[in-house]
N, C-alpha and C positions, 0 to 999 in steps of 0.2 A: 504494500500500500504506500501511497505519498503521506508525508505527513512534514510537521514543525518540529525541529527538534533544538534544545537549549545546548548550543556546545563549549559554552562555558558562563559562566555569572556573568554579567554585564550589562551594557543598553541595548536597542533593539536591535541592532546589528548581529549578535550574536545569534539572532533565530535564521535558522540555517534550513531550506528543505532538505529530506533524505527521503529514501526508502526503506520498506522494512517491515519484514513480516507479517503479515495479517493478520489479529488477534482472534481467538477461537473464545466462545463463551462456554463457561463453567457452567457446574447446576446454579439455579435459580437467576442467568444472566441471561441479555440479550445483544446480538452484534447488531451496529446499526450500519448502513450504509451513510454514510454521513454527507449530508446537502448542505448545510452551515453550522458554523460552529460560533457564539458569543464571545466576544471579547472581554474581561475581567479586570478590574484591580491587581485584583490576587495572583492572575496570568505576571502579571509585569513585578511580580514580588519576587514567584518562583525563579524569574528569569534572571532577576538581580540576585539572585542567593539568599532573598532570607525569607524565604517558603517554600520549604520542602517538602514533597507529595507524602501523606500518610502510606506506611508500610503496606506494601500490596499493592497501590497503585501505579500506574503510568508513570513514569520521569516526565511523558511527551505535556508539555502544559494544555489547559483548554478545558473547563470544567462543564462546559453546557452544548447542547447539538440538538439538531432535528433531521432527520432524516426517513430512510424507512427500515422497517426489519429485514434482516440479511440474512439470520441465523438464529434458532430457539437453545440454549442449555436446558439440559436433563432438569426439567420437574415444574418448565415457566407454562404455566396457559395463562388463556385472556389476549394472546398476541398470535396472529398469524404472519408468517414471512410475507413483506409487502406492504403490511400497515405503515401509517404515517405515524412518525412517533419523535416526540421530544423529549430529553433524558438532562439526568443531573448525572455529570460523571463522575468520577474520582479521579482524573486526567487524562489527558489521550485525546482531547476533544479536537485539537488540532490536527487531524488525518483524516484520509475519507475513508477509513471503518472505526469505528471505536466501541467498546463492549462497554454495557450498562446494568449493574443489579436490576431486575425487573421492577419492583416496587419504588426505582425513583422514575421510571418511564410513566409516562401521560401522554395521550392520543395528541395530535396535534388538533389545535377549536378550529370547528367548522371555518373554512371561509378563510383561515389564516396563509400566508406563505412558508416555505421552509427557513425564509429570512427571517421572519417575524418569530414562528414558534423559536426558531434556535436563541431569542433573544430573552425564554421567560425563564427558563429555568431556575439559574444561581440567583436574578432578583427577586424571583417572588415566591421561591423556597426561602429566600435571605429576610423579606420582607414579614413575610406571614407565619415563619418562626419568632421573629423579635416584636413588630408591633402587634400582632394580633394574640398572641400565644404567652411572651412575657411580658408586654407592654400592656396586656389588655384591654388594647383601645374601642370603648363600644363609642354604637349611637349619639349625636349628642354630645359627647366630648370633644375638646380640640386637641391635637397632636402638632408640632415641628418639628419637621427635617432638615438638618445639615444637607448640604449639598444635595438643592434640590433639582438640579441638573443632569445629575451622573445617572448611571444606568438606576443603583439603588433608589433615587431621591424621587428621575419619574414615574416610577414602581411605587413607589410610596404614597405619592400625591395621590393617583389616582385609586388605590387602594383605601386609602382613608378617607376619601371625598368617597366612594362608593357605598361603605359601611355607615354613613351618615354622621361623619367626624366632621368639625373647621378645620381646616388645614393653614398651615402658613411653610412655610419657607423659604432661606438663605439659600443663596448664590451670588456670585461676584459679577458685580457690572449691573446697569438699571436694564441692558437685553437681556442678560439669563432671567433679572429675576421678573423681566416680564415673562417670561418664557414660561416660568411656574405659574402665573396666572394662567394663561395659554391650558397650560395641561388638567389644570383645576384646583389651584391653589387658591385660596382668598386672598392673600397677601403673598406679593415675594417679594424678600428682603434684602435686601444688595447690603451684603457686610461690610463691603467696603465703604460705604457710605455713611450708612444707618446703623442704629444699635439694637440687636434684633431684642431681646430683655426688652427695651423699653418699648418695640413695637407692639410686641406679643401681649406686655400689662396693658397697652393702651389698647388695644383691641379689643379686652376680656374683662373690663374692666375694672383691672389692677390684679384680678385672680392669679393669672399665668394661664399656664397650656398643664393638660393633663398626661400629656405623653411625651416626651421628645427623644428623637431617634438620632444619636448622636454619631458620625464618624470620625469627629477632627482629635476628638479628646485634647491634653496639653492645657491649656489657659480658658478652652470653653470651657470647660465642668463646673467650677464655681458659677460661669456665666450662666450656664442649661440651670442650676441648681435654685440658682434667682429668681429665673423663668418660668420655675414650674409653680402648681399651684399644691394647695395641700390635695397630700396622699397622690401626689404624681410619681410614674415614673422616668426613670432616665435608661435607655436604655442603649448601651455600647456594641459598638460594631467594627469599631476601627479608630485606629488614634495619629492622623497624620499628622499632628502637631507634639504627639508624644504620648507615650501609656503612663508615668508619669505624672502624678495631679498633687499638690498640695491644696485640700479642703479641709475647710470649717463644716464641723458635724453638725453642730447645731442646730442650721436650718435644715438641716435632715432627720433632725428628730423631732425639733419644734413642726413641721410640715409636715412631719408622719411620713417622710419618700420612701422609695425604692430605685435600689442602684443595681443594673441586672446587665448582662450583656449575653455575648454566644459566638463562636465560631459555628460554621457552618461544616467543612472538608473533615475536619478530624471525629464529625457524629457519625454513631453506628450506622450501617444499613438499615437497620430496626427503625431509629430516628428519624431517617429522612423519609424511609417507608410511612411512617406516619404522618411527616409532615404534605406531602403527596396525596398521601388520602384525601386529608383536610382541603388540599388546595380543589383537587376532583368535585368534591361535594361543595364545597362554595367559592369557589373565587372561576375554576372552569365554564360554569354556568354566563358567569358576568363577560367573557372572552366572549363566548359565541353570541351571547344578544348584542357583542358592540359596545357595552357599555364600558371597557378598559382594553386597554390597546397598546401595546410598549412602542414606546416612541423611537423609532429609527434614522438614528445621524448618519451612519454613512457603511457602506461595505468596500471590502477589501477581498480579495481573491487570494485563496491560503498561500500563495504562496509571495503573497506580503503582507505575511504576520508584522516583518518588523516598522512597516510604515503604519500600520493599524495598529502597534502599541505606540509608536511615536506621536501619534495621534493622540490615543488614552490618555500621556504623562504630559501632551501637554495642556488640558484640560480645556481644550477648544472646543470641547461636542457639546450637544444635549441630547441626550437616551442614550442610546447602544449601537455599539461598534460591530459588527458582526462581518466573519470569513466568508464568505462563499467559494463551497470546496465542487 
């Protein structure tokens, strides 16, 4: 098979096409023939050295695809060879075959393209584990996203604007954060400008937001902490500004919080198997009526991965980057 491969830590130059073996599925796996493959954060982590695949997986980076079925391992039903199918991988997602535990595979939604499905996967397994699952965001409540731009952030918006949340979020420059209006934010926030704390009291008025979904960590967390209202939570996903925090507990116990976060790559099969469920029986349904949609900046043709993570680092999109293999 063709595929991407990392031939040494570095910037995107180092992603290199090869060839190379064609992966065979185990029991309870499936091979997919692979149509596109998502672009990631976490892609461009691996690549620089400092996210390294959990034991068992692929070295090849690429967490998310759609394609069709190629091949069933011993003991998978519910799938026949030829179905349209989008997966959460454990790596490898960059090649045009890549093997999938069956329980993170989901039918691609009616109506959708293999660009689009390949594009739900890592955000709305990523999304709908943290704000929906540990963030508990219902009805009625407001929630803010960091970087509401990124693949994560327009995943988020429109997630939480569907469940019947306010939404607000951050982005740099007054186009991104119109841009989050655009996709269904009620406010976006241009950080560079504005001070998102004092947007979000003024909005709520004075309360805070009950949910925020935080990637930058570093010198936001006190900020997210100000922000929130009583018995909010904060919930972490990434710290581009540093994992590192010095806070004052107090407003965290005087406001009753919760400070919760999650990797995604290193949970069981079991884990994501259920996170998948969840996504089937309510967020699937919202795909095919049209009512959430991932928003597509631009594709790349696998075999310029490294201009489609140059792209990623240098945070010029809004939504998702995606291979077409």
């Amino acid at each position: 098979m063709r595929a991407i491969a990392i031939t040494q830590p570095g910037g995107p130059e180092v992603l290199k096409p090869i060839e190379r073996p064609t992966p065979q599925p185990g029991p309870g796996q499936i091979l997919i023939r692979v149509a596109a493959a998502g672009v990631n954060r976490p892609d461009c982590l691996q690549r620089a050295g400092s996210y390294p695949p959990p034991p068992g997986a692929s070295d090849l980076p690429g967490l998310e695809v759609a394609g069709t079925v190629a091949a069933l391992g011993e003991g998978v039903t519910g799938w026949t060879v030829g179905d349209a199918v989008c997966a959460l991988v454990n790596g490898g997602g960059y090649a045009d075959h890549a093997v999938a535990p069956a329980g993170q595979c989901l039918p691609v939604p009616e109506g959708f393209s293999m660009v689009e499905a390949a594009a739900l996967p890592e955000t709305f397994f990523t999304v709908w584990t943290n704000v929906f699952d540990r963030g508990r965001l219902a009805a009625g409540e407001s929630f803010l996203v960091h970087g509401g731009t990124s693949g994560i952030g327009t995943t988020a918006i429109q997630l939480a604007k569907a469940f019947g949340a306010r939404v607000f979020a951050t982005a740099g420059g007054p186009d991104k954060a119109k841009a989050c209006e655009d996709i269904g934010a009620e406010r976006g926030i241009d950080y560079e400008a504005e001070d998102f704390v004092a947007v979000v009291k003024e909005a709520t008025g004075g309360r805070g937001v009950d949910v925020i979904l935080d990637m930058v960590g570093g010198d936001y967390v006190p900020r997210n902490i100000d922000a929130l209202a009583d018995q909010g939570r904060h919930v972490t996903i990434a710290f581009l500004r540093g994992a590192k925090v010095t806070l004052n507990m107090a407003p965290v116990m005087t406001k009753r919080l919760i400070l919760t976060g999650s990797t995604l790559r290193p949970r069981s099969a079991e884990e994501k198997a259920a996170i998948a469920a969840s996504l089937a029986e309510k967020v699937w349904p919202l795909l095919a009526r049209g009512e959430v949609r991932p928003v597509i900046f631009k594709t790349f043709p696998l075999e310029e991965a490294a201009a489609a993570h140059a792209l990623m680092e240098s945070s010029g999109h809004v939504g998702k980057i995606v291979l077409t293999v």
